[in-house]
Z-matrix of the N, CA and C atoms (Angstrom, degrees):
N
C 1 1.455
C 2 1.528 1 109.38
N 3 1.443 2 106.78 1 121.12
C 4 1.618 3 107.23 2 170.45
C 5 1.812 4 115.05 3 -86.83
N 6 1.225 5 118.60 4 154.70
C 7 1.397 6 149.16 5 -165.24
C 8 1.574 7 104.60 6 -137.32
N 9 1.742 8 94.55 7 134.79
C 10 1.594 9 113.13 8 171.70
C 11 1.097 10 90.61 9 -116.40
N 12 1.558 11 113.50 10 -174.05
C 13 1.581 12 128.25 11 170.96
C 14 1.631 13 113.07 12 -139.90
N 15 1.063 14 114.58 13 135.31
C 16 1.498 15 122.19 14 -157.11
C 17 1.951 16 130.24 15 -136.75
N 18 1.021 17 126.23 16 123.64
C 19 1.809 18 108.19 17 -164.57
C 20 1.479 19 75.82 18 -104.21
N 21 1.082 20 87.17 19 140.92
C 22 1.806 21 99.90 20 152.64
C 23 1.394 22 106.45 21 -92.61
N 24 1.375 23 118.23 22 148.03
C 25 1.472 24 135.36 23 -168.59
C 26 1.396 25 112.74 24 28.27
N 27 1.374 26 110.83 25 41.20
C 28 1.818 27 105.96 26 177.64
C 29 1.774 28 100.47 27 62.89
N 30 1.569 29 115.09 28 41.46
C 31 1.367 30 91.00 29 172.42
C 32 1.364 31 100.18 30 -147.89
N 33 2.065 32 100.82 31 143.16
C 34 1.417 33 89.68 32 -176.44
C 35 1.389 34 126.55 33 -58.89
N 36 1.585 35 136.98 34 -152.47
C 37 1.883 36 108.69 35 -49.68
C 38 1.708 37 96.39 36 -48.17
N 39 1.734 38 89.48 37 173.79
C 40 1.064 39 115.52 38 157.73
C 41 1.547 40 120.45 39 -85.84
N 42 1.214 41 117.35 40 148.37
C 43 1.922 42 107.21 41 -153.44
C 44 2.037 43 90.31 42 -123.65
N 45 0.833 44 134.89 43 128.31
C 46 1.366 45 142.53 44 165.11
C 47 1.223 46 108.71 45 -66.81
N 48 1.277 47 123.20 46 142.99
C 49 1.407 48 140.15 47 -163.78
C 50 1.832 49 95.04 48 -152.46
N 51 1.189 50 91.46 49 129.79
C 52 1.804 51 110.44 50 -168.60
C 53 1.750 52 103.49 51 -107.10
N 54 1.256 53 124.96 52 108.44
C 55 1.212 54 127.86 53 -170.02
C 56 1.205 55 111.62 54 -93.35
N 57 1.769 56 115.70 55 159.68
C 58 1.824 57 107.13 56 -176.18
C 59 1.689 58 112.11 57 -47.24
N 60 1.241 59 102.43 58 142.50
C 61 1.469 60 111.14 59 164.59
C 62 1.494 61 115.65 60 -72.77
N 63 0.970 62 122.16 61 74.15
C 64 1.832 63 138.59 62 -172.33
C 65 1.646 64 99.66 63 -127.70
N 66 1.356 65 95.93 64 -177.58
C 67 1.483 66 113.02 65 176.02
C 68 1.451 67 118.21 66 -103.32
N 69 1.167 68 169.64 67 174.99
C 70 1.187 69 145.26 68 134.90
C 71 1.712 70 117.00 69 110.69
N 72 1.506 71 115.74 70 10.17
C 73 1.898 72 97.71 71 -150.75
C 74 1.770 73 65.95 72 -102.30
N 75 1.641 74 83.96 73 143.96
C 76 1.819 75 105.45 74 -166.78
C 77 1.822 76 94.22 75 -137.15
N 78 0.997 77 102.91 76 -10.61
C 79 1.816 78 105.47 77 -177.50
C 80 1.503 79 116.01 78 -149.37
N 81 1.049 80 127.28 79 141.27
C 82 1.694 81 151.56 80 -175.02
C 83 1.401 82 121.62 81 -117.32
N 84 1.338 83 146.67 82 89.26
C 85 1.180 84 138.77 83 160.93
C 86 1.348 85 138.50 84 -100.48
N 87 0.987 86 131.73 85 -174.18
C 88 1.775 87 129.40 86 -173.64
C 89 1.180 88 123.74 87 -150.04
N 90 1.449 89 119.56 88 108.41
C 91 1.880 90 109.98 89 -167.36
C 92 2.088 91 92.72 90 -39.21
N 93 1.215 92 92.75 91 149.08
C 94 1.393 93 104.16 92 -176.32
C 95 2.018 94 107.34 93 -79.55
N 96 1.655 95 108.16 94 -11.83
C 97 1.306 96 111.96 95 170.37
C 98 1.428 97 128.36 96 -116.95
N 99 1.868 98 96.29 97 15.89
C 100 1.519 99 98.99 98 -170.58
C 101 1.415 100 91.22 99 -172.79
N 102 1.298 101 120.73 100 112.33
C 103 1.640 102 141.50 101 -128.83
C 104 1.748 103 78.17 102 -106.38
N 105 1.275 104 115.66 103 -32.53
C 106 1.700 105 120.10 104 -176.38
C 107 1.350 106 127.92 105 -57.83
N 108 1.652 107 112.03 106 -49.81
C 109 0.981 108 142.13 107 129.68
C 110 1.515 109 121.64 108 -15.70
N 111 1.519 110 119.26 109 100.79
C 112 1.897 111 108.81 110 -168.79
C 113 1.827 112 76.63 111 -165.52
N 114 1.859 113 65.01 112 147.88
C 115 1.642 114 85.27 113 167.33
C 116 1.483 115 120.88 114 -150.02
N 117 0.909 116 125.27 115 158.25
C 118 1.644 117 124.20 116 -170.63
C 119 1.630 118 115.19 117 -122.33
N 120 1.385 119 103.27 118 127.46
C 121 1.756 120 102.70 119 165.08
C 122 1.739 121 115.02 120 -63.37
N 123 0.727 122 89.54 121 138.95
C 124 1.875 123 87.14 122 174.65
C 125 1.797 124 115.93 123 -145.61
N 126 0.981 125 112.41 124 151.39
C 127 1.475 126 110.59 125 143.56
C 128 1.307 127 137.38 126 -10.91
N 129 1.496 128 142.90 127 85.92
C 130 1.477 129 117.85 128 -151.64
C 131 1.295 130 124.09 129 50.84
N 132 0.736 131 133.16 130 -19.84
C 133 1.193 132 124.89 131 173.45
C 134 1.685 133 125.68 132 -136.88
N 135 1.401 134 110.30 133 175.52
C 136 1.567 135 126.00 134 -173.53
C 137 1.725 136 97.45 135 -126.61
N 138 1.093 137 109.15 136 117.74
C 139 2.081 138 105.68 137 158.68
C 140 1.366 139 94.71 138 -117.66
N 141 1.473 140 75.17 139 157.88
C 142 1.509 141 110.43 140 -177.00
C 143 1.917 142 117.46 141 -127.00
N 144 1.094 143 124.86 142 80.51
C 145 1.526 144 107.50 143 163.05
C 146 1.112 145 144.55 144 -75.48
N 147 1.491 146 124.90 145 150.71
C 148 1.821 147 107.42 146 -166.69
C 149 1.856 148 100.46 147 -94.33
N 150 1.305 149 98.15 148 -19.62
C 151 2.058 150 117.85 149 -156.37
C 152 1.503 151 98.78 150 -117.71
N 153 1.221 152 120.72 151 63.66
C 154 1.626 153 110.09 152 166.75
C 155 1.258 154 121.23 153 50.33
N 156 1.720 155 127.34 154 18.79
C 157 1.565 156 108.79 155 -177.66
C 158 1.287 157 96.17 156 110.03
N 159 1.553 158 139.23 157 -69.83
C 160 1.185 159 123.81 158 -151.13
C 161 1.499 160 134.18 159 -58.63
N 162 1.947 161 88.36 160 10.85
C 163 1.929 162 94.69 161 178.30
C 164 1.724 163 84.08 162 -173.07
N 165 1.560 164 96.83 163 138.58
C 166 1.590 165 104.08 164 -173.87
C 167 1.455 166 110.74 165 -133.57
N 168 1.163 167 119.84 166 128.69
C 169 1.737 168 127.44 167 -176.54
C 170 1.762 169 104.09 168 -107.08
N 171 1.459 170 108.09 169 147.15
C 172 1.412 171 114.73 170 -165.95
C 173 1.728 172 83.24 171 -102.80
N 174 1.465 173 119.82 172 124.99
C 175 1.117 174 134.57 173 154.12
C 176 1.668 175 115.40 174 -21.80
N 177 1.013 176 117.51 175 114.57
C 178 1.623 177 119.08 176 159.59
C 179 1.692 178 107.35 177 -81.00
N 180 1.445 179 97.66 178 173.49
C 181 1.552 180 102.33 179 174.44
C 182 2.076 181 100.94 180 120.39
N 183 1.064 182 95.37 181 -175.83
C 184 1.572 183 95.02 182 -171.15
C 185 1.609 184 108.83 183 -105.13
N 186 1.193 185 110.88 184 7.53
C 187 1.429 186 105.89 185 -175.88
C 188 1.712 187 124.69 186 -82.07
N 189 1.583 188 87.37 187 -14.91
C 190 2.467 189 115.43 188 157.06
C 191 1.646 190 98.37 189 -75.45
N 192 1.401 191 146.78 190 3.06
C 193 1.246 192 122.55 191 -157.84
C 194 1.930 193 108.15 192 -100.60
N 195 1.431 194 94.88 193 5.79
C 196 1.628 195 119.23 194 166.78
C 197 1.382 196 113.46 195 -92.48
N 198 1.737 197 147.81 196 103.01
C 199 1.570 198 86.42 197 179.45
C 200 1.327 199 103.54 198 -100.92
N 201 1.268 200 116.78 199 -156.08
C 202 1.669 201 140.79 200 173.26
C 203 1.678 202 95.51 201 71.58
N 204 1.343 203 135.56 202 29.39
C 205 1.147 204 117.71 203 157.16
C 206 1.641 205 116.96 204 -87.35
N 207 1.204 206 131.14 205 143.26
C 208 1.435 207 142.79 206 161.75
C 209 1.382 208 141.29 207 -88.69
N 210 1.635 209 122.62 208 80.43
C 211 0.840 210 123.78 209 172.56
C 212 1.071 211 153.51 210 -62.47
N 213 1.795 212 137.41 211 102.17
C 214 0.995 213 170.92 212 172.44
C 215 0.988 214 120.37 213 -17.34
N 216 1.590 215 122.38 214 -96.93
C 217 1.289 216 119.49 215 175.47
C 218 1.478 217 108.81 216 -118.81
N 219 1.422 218 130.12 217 -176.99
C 220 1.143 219 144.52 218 -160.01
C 221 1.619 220 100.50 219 -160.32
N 222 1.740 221 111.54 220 122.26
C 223 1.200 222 124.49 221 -176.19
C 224 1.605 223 117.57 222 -100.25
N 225 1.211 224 155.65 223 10.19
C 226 1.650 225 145.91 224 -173.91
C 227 1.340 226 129.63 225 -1.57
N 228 1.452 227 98.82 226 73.99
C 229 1.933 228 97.96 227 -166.29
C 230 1.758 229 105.46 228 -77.15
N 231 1.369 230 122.82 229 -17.03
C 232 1.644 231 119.26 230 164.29
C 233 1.457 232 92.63 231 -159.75
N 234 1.519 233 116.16 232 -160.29
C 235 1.459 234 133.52 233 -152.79
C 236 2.191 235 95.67 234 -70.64
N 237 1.808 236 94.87 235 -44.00
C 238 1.553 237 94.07 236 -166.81
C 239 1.553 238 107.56 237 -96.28
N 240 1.495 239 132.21 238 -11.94
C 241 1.584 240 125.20 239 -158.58
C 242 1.618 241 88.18 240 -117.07
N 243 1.288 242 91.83 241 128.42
C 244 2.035 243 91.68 242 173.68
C 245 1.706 244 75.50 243 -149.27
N 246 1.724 245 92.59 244 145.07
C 247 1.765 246 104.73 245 175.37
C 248 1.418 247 79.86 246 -142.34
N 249 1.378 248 94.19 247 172.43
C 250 2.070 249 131.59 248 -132.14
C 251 1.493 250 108.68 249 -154.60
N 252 1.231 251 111.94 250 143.29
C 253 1.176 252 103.99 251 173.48
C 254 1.732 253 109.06 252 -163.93
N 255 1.435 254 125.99 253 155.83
C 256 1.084 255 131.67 254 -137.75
C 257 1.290 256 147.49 255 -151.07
N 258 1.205 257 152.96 256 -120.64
C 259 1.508 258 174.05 257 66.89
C 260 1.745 259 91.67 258 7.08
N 261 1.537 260 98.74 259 139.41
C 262 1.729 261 113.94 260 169.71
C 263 1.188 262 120.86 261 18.35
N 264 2.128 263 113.34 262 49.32
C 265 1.312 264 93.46 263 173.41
C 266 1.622 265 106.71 264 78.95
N 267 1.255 266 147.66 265 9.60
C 268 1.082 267 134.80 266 -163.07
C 269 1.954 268 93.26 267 -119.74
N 270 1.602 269 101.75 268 128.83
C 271 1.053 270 113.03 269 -177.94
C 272 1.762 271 131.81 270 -145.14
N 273 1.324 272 117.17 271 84.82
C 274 1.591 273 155.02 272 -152.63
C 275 1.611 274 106.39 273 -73.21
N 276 1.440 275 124.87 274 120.31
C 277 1.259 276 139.89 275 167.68
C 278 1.663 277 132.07 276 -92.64
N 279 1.339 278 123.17 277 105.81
C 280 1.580 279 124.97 278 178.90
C 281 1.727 280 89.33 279 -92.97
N 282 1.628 281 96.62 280 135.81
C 283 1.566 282 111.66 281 162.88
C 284 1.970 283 107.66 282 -138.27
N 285 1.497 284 98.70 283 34.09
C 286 1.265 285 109.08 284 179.32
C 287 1.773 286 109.63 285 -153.11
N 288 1.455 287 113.30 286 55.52
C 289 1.065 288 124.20 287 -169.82
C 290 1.014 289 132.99 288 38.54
N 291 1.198 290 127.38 289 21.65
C 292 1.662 291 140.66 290 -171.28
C 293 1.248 292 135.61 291 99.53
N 294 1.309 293 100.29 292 10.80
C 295 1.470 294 122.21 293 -178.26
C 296 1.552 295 131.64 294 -56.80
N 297 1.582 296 84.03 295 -42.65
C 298 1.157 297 96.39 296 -171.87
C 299 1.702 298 108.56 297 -151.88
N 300 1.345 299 148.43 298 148.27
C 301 1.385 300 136.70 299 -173.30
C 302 1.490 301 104.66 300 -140.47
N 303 1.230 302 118.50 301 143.94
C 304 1.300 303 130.69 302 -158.14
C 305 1.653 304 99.92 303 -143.94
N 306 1.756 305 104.23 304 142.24
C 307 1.244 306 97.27 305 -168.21
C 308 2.011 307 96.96 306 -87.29
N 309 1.429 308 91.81 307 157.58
C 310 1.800 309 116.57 308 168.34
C 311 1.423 310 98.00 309 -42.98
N 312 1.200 311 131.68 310 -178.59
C 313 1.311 312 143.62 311 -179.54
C 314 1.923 313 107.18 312 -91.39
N 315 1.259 314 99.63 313 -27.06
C 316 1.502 315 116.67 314 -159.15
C 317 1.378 316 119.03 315 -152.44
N 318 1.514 317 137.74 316 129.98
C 319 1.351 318 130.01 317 -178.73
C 320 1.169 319 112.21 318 -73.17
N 321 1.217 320 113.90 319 177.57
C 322 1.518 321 126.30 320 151.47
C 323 1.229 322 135.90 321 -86.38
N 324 1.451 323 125.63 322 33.35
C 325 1.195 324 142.22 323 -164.52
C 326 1.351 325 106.92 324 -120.45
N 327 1.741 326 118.57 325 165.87
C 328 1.419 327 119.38 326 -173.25
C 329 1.366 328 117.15 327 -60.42
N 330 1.326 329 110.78 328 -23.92
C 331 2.004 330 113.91 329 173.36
C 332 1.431 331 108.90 330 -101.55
N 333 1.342 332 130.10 331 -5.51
C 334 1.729 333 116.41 332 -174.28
C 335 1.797 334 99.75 333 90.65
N 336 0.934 335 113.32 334 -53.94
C 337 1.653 336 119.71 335 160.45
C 338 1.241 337 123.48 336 -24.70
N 339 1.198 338 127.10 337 159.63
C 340 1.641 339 140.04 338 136.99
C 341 1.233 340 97.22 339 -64.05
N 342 1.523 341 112.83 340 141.16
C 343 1.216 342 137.39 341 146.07
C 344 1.550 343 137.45 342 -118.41
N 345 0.924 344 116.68 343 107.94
C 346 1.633 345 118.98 344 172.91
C 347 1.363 346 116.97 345 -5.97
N 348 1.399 347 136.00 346 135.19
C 349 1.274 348 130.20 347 131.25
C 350 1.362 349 90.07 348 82.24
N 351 1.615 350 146.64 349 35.06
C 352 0.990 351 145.80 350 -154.47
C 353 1.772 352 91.71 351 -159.46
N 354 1.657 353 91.14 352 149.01
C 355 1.790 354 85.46 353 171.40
C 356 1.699 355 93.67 354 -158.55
N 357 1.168 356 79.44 355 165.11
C 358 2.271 357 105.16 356 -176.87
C 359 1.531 358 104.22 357 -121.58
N 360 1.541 359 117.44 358 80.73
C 361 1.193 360 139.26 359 -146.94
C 362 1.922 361 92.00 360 -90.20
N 363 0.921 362 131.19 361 -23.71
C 364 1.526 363 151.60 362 179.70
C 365 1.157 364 154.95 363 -162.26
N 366 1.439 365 123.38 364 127.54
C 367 1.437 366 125.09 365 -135.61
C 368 1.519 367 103.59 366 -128.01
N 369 1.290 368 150.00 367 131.13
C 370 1.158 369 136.48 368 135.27
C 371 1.898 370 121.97 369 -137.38
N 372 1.143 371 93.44 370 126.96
C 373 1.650 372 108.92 371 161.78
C 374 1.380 373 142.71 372 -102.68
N 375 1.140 374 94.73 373 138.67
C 376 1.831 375 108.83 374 -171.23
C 377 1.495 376 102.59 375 -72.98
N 378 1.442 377 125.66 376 -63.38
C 379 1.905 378 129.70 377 -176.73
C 380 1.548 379 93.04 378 -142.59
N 381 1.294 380 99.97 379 153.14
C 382 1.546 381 118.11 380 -169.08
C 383 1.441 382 119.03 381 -46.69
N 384 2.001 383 99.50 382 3.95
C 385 2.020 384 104.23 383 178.09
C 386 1.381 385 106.95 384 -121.56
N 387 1.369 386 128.84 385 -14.76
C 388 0.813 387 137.26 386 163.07
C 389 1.365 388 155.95 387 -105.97
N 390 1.355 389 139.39 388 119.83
C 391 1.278 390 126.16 389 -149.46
C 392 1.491 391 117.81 390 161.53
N 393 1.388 392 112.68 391 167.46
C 394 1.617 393 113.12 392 -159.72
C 395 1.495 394 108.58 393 -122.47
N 396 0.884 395 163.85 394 -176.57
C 397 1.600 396 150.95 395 -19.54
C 398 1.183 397 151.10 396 60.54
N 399 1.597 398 131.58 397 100.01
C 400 1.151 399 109.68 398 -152.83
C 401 1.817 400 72.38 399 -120.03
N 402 1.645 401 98.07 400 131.02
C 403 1.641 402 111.49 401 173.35
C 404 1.307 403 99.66 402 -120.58
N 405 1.524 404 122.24 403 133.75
C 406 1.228 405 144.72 404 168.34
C 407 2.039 406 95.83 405 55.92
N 408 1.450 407 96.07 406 -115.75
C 409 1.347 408 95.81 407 167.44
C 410 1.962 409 120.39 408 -122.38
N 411 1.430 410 99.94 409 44.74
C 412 1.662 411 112.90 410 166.29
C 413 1.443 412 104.25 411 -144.31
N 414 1.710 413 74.52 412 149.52
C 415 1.914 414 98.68 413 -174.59
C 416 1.490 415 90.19 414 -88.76
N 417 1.550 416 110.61 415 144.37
C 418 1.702 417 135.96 416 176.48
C 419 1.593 418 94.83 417 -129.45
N 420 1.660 419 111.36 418 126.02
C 421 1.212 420 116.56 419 161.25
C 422 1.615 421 107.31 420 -109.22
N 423 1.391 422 99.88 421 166.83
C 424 1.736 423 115.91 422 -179.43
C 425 1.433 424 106.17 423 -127.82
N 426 1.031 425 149.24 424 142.91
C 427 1.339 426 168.48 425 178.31
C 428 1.724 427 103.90 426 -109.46
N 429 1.211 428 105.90 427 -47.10
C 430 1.398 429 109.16 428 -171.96
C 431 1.606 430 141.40 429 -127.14
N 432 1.452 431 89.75 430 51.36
C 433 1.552 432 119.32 431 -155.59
C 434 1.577 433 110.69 432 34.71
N 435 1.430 434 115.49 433 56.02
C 436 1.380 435 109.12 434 161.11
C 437 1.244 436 118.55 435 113.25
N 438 1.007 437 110.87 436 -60.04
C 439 1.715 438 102.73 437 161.80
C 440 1.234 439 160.01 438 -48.93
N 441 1.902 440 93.48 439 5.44
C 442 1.178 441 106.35 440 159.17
C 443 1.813 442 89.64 441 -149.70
N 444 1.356 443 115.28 442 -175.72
C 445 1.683 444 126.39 443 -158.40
C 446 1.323 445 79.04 444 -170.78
N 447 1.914 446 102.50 445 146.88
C 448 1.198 447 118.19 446 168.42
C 449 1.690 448 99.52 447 -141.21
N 450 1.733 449 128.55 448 115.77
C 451 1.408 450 83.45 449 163.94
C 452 1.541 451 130.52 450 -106.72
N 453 1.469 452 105.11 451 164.23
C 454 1.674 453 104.53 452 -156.15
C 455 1.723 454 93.19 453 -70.31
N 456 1.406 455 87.06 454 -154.16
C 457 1.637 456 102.09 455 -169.54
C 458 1.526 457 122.33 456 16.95
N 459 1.808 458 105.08 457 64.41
C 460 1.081 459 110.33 458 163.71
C 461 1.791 460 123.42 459 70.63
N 462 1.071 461 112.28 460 -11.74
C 463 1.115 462 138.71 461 -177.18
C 464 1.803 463 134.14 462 85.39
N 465 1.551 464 77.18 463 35.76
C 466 1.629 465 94.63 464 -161.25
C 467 1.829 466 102.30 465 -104.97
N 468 1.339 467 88.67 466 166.82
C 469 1.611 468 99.94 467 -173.54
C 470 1.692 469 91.70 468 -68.66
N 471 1.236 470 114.32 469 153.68
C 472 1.861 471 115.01 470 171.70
C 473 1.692 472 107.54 471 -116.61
N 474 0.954 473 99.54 472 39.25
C 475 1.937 474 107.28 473 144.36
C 476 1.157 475 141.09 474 -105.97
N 477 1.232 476 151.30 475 143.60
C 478 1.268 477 123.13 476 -175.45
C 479 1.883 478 122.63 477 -58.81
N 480 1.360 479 102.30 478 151.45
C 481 1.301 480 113.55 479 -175.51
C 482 2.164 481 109.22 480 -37.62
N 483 0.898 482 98.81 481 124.13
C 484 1.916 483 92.73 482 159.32
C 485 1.755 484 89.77 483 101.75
N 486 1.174 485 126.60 484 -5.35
C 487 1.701 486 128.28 485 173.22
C 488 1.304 487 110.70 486 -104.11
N 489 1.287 488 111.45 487 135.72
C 490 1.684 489 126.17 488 -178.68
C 491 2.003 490 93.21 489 -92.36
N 492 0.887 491 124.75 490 151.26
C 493 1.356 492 110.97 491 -178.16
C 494 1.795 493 104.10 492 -161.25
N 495 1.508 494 108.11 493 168.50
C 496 1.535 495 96.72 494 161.69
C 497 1.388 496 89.03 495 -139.39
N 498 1.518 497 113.79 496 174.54
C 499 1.767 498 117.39 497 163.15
C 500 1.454 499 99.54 498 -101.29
N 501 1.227 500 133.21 499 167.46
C 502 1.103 501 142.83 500 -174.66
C 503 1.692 502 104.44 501 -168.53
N 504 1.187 503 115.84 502 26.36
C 505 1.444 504 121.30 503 153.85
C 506 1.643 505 118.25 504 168.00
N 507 0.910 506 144.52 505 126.57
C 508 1.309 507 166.61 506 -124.86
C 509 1.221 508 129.18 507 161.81
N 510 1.501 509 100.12 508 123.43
C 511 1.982 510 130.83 509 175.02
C 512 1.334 511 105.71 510 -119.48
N 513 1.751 512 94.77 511 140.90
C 514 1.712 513 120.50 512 176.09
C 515 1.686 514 94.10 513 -110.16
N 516 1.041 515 116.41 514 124.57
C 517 1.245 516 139.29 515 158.45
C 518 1.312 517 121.97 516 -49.00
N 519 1.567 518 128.79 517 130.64
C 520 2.006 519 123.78 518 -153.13
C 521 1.377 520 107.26 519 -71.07
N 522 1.619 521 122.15 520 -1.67
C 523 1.529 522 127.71 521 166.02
C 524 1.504 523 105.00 522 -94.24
N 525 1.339 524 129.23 523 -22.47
C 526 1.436 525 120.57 524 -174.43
C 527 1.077 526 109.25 525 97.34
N 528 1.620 527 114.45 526 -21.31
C 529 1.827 528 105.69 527 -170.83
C 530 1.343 529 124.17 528 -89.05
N 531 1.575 530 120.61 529 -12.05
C 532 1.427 531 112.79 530 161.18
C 533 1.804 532 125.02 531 -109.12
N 534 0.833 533 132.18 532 124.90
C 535 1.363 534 163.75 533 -170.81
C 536 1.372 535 108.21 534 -77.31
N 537 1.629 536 158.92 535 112.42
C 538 0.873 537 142.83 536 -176.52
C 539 1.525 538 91.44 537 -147.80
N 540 1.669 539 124.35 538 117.19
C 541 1.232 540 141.35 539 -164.14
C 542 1.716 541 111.66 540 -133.99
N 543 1.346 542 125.49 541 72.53
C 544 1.144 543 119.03 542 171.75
C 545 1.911 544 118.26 543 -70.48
N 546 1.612 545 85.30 544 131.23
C 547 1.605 546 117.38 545 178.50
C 548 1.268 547 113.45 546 -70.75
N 549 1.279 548 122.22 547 -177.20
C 550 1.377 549 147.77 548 159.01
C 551 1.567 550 95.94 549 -71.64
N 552 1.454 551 111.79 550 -71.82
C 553 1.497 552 96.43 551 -168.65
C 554 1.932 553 111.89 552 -112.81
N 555 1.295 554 111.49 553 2.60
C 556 1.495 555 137.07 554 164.25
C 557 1.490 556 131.47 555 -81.94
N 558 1.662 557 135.05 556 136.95
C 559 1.549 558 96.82 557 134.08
C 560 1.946 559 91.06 558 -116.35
N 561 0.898 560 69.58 559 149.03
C 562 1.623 561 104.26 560 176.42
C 563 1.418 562 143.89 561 -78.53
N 564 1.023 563 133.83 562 88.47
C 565 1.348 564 120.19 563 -154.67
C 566 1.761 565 131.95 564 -115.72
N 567 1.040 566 128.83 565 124.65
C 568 1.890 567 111.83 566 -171.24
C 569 1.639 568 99.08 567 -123.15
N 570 1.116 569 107.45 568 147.46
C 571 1.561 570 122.19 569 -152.01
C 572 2.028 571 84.17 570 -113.86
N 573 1.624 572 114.91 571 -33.75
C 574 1.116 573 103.57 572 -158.00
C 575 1.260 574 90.45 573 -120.49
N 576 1.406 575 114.56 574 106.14
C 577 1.712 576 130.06 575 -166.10
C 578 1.939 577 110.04 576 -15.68
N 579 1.521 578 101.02 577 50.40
C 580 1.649 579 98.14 578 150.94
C 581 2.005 580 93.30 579 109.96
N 582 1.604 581 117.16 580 -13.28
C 583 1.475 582 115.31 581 177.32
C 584 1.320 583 119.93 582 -46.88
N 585 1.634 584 106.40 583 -29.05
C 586 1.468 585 103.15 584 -171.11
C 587 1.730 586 109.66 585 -166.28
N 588 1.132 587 115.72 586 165.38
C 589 1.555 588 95.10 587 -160.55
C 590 1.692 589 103.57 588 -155.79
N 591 1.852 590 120.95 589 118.37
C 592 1.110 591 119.85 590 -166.58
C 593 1.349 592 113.34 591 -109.95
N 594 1.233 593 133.14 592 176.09
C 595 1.722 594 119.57 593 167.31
C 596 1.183 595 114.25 594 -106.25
């Protein structure tokens, strides 16, 4: 059995939290108004606890109806909307506290598709329509929780030229205009909501 460690409200002790006994949990989150409330990316799957860990439910919804995808990170934009992201570009919405996750209308990838051999290593959202994606090594924004994707900077990778790269974590700023996309060997930054991007 794996174990995280956790303050509630930024206050000591630190309280242990016992995560599913699975293979794969790569991410940890916390309703942002109820520290009890946690959920984990995993392997096939999404959990959800209501009690700190001490009992874990596997997400319903259609976003398991693939299997062997691996989920990445996990976003908590309030108590009921948490978005996900994953395997080929594939990126899954709870609007029922974790109950259940349902895929976006559309990926974040160059076709809207899943793609093979491809991954959406980092996710963050501002309100349940808005929000970014970091796929392989390009930022994808949404305007409209998902159903549509744009990607910024022209549609170009945002590393410098001659680097193979991925993002693996990334924040949009509550105006949209700064971009902050940490690399493998970068962090990354766009001043003009995603036009262009320096280290």
């Amino acid at each position: 059995t794996s174990t995280c460690r956790r303050l509630a409200h930024f206050t000591l002790p630190w309280i242990t939290t016992t995560l599913p006994d699975v293979t794969g949990n790569v991410d940890v989150k916390a309703d942002p108004t109820n520290p009890d409330h946690v959920f984990v990316a995993s392997f096939g799957a999404i959990y959800v606890s209501i009690n700190a860990g001490f009992f874990w439910n596997t997400a319903g919804g259609n976003y398991n109806s693939v299997p062997f995808i691996q989920w990445h990170e996990l976003w908590p934009i309030d108590t009921n909307t948490i978005v996900a992201c994953g395997s080929e570009g594939r990126v899954a919405i709870s609007i029922d506290g974790g109950l259940t996750f349902d895929y976006v209308p559309s990926f974040p990838t160059p076709t809207g598709n899943p793609i093979n051999n491809t991954v959406a290593y980092a996710i963050h959202f501002l309100t349940p329509l808005i929000g970014v994606v970091g796929y392989e090594d390009s930022v994808y924004k949404t305007i409209d929780g998902g159903t549509s994707w744009t990607c910024v900077n022209s549609g170009n990778p945002i590393s410098p030229p001659g680097f193979t790269d991925r993002i693996n974590a990334i924040h949009i700023s509550a105006d949209q205009q700064t971009i902050v996309a940490n690399t493998l060997k970068y962090v990354m930054v766009s001043t003009d909501a995603g036009a262009t991007f320096s280290v």
